[in-house]
C-alpha positions as CSV (number, residue, x, y, z in Angstrom):
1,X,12.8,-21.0,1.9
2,X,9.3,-20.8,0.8
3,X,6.6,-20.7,3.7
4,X,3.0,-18.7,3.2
5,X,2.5,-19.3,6.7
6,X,5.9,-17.1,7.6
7,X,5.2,-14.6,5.0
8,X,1.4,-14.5,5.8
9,X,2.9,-13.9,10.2
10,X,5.4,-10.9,8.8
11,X,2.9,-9.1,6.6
12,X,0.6,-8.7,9.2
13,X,3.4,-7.5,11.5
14,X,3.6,-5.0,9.0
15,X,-0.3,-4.0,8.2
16,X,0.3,-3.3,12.1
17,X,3.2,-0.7,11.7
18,X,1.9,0.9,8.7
19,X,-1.6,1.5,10.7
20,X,0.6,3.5,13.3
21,X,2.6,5.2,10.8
22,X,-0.7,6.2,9.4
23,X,-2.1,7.4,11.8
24,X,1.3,9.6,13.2
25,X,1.8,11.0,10.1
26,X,-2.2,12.3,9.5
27,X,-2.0,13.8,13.0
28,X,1.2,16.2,12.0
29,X,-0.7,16.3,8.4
30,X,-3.9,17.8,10.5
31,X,-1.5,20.2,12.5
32,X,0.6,21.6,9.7
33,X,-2.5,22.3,6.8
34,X,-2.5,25.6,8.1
35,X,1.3,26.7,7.6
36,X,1.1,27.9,4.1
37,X,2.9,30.6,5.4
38,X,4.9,29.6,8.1
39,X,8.3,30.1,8.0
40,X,8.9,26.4,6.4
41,X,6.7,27.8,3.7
42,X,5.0,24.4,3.1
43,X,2.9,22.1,4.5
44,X,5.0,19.6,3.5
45,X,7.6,21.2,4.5
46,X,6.0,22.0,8.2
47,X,5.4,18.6,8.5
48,X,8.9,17.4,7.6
49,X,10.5,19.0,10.6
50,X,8.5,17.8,12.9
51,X,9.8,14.7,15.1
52,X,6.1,13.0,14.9
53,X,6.6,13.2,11.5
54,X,9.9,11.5,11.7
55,X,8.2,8.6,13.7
56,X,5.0,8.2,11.0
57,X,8.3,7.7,8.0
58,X,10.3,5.3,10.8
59,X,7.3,3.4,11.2
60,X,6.4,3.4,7.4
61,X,10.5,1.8,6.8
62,X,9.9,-0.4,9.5
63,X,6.9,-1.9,8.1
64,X,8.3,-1.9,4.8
65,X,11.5,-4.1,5.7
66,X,8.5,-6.3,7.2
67,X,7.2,-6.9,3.6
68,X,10.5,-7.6,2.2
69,X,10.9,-10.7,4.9
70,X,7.3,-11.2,4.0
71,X,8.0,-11.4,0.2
72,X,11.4,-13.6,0.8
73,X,8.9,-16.6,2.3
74,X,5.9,-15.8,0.3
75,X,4.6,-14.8,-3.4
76,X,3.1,-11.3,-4.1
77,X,-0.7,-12.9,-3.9
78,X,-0.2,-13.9,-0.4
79,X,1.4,-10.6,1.1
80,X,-0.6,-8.0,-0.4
81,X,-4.0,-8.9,0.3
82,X,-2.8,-9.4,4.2
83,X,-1.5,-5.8,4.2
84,X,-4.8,-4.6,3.7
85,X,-5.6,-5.6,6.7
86,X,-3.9,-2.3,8.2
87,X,-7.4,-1.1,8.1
88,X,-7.9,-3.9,10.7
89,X,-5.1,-2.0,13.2
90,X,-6.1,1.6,11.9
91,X,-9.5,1.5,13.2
92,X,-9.0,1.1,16.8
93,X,-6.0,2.9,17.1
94,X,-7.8,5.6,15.3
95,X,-11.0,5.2,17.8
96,X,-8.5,5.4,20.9
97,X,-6.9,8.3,19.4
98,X,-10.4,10.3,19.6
99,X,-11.9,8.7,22.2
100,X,-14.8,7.0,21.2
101,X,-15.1,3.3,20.7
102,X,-15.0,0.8,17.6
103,X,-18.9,0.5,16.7
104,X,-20.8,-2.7,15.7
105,X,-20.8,-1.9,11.7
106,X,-16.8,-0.9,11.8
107,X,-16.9,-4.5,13.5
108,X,-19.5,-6.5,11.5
109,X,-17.0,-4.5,8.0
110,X,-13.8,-5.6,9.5
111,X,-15.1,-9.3,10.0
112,X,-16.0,-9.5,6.5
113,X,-12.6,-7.9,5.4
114,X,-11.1,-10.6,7.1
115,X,-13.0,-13.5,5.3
116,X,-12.9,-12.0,2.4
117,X,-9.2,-11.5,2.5
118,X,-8.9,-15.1,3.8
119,X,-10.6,-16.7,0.6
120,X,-8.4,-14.6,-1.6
121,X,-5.0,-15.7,0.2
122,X,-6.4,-19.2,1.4
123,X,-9.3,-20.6,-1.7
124,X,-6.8,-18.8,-4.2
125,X,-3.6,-20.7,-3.6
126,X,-1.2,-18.2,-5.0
127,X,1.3,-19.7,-7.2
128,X,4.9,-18.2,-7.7
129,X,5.7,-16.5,-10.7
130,X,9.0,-15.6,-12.6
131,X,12.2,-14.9,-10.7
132,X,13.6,-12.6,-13.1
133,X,11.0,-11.1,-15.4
134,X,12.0,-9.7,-18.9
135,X,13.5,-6.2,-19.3
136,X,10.9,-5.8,-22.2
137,X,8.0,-6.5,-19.9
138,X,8.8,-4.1,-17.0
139,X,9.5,-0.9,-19.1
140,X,5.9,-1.3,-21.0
141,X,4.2,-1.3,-17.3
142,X,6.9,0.9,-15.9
143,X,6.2,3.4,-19.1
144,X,2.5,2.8,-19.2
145,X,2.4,3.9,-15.2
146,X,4.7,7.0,-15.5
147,X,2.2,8.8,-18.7
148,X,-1.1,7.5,-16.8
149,X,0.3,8.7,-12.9
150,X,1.8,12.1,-14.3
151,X,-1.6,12.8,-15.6
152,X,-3.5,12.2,-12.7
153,X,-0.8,14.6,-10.6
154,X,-1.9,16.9,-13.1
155,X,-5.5,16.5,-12.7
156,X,-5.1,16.7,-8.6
157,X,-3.0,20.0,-8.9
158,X,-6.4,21.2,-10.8
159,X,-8.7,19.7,-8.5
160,X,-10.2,21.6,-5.3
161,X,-8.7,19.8,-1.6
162,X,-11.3,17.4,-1.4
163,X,-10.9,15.6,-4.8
164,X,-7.3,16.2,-4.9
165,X,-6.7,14.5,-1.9
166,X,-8.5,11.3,-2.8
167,X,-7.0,11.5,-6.7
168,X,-3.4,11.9,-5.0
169,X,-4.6,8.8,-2.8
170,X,-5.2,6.7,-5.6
171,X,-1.6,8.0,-7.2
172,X,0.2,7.1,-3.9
173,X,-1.8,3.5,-3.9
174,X,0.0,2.6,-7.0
175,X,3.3,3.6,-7.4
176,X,3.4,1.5,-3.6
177,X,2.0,-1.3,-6.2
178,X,4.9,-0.5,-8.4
179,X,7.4,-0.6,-5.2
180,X,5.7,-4.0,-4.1
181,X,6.8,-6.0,-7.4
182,X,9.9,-4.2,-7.8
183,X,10.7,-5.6,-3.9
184,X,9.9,-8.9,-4.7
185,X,11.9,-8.5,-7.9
186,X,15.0,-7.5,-5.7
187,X,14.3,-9.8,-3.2
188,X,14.7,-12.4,-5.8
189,X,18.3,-10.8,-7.1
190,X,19.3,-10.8,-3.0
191,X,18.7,-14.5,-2.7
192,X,19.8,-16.2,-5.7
193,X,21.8,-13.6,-7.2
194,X,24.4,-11.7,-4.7
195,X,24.5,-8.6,-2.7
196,X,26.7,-7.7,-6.4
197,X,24.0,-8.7,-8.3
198,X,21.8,-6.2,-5.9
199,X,23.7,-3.1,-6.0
200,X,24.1,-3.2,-9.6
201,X,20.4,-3.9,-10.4
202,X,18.0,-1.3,-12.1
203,X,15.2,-3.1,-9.8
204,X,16.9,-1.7,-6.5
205,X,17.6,2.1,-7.9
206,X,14.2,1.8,-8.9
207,X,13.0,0.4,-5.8
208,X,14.6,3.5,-3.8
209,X,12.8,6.0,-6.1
210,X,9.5,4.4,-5.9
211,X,9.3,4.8,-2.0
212,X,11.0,8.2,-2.0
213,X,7.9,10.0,-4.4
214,X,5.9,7.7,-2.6
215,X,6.0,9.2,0.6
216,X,6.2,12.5,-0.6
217,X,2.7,12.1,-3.0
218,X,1.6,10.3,0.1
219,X,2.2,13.0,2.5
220,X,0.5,15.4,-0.1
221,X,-2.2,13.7,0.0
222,X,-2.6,14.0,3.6
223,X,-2.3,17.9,3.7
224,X,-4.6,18.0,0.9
225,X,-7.7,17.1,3.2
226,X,-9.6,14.5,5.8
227,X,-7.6,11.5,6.0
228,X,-11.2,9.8,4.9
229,X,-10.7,11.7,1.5
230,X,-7.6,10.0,0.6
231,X,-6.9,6.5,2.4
232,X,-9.7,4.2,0.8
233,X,-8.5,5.4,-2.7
234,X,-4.9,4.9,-1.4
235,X,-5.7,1.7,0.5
236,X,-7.5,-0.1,-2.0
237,X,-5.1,1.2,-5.3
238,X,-2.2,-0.6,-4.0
239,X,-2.6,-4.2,-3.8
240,X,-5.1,-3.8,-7.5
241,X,-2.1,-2.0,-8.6
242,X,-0.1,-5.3,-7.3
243,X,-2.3,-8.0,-8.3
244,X,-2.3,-7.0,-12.1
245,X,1.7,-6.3,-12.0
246,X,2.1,-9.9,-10.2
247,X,0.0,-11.2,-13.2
248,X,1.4,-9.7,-15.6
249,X,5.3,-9.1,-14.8
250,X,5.8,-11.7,-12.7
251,X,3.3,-13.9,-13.7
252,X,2.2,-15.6,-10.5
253,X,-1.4,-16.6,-10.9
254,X,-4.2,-18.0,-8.5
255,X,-4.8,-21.9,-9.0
256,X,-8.8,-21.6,-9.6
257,X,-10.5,-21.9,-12.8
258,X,-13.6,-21.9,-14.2
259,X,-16.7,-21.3,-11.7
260,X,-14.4,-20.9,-8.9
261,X,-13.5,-17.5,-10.4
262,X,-16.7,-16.4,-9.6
263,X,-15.7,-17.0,-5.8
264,X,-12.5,-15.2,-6.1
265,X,-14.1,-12.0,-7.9
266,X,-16.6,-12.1,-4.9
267,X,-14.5,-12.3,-2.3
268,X,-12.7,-9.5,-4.6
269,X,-15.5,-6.8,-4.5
270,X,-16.1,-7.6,-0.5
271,X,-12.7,-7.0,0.3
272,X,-12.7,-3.3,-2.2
273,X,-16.2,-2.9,-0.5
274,X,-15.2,-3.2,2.9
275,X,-11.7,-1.9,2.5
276,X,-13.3,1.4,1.6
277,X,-15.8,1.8,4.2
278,X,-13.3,1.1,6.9
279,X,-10.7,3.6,5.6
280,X,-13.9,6.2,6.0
281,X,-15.1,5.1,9.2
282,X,-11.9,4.9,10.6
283,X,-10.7,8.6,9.9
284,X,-14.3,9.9,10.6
């Protein structure tokens, strides 16, 4: 069943968990970027075995099963913009969390990161794409991500924290744009294929790898500095990341043409703008 007003009500259900996943998972990230020689030997590894940590990653699968309802009544246009509005629940969670209150420009940002996200999702009219995309067409972006996202993993390991956390940001930001098409894609196999059809896809194996290096370039990200450093990179890379997959693989596309693209790219560069000013503000 096809609803954008069902799959617009689940995605922000999920913006919601994956601000408090966020935020549980920087707070252990904060607590373990000291242990380099602990007896876990890692940060990562520090961080692994604590139960916070456990919560941030039950939070983060919680909010991802979200999207998948969200992408069963809804196209890729509709639900990815909405989850940027995480930034929405980040902030004052992140306020209460040090004590201080959300200021007037965090508010006056936030308002225009809602309207902005509203023209995108509401003056756009997101139309649905393919079903089942061509094998052809997902390993060109599938092998055009893996040489261009290796090479920035190899530029962050050569990169002091600061710039390696926001580099490793942006990595995280799109292989979650990756996972976002390939969960619509096996969304699609679930409901007009079979459970079969599911288990024997490439779209589902590929699904499951995308979210496990995911987390783990996330959470490296995280304990390589200031949550500031890496979120806006990470926050804004994904749904970019999405958009130009969702054009290109699964061809949806926006119903505007002509002048009304000029609209859509403006409502396009608030919604980066304010996107990355809240993810700094927010973790200040």
């Amino acid at each position: 069943m096809h609803s954008n007003l069902l799959a617009v009500v689940f995605a922000l259900l999920s913006a919601l968990t994956v601000a408090w996943g966020t935020i549980l998972r920087h707070q252990v990230a904060e607590q373990t970027s000291g242990d380099r020689d602990d007896a876990h030997g890692t940060p990562v590894l520090s961080a692994v075995a604590r139960p916070k940590w456990w919560a941030g990653v039950f939070c983060a699968l919680a909010a991802y099963g979200l999207q998948i309802i969200a992408l069963g009544f809804g196209t890729l246009l509709v639900v990815q913009p909405i989850l940027v509005l995480s930034l929405m629940f980040t902030l004052p969670l992140a306020a209460r969390f040090d004590g201080r209150r959300v200021s007037r420009p965090e508010m006056a940002w936030a308002t225009l990161l809602t309207v902005a996200v509203g023209v995108v999702v509401v003056w756009g009219r997101p139309l649905p794409g393919a079903d089942f995309p061509t094998l052809n067409r997902w390993m060109t972006v599938l092998g055009i991500g893996v040489v261009v996202l290796v090479g920035l993993m190899w530029l962050a390991s050569r990169l002091q924290l600061r710039s390696r956390a926001l580099v490793l940001g942006a990595v995280t930001g799109a292989i979650m744009g990756y996972l976002a098409v390939l969960s619509k894609s096996v969304v699609n196999i679930f409901n007009q294929e079979s459970a079969t059809a599911l288990l024997t896809s490439w779209e589902a194996y590929g699904l499951v790898a995308c979210a496990v290096i995911g987390t783990l370039v996330q959470q490296a990200s995280f304990n390589a500095g200031a949550l500031k450093n890496s979120l806006p990179a990470m926050t804004i890379t994904e749904p970019i990341v999405a958009f130009v997959l969702g054009y290109l693989v699964l061809g949806e596309r926006f119903q505007v043409e002509g002048t009304q693209w000029l609209i859509m790219a403006g409502a396009l560069v608030v919604m980066v703008t304010s996107t990355v000013v809240l993810s700094r503000r927010g973790v200040e």
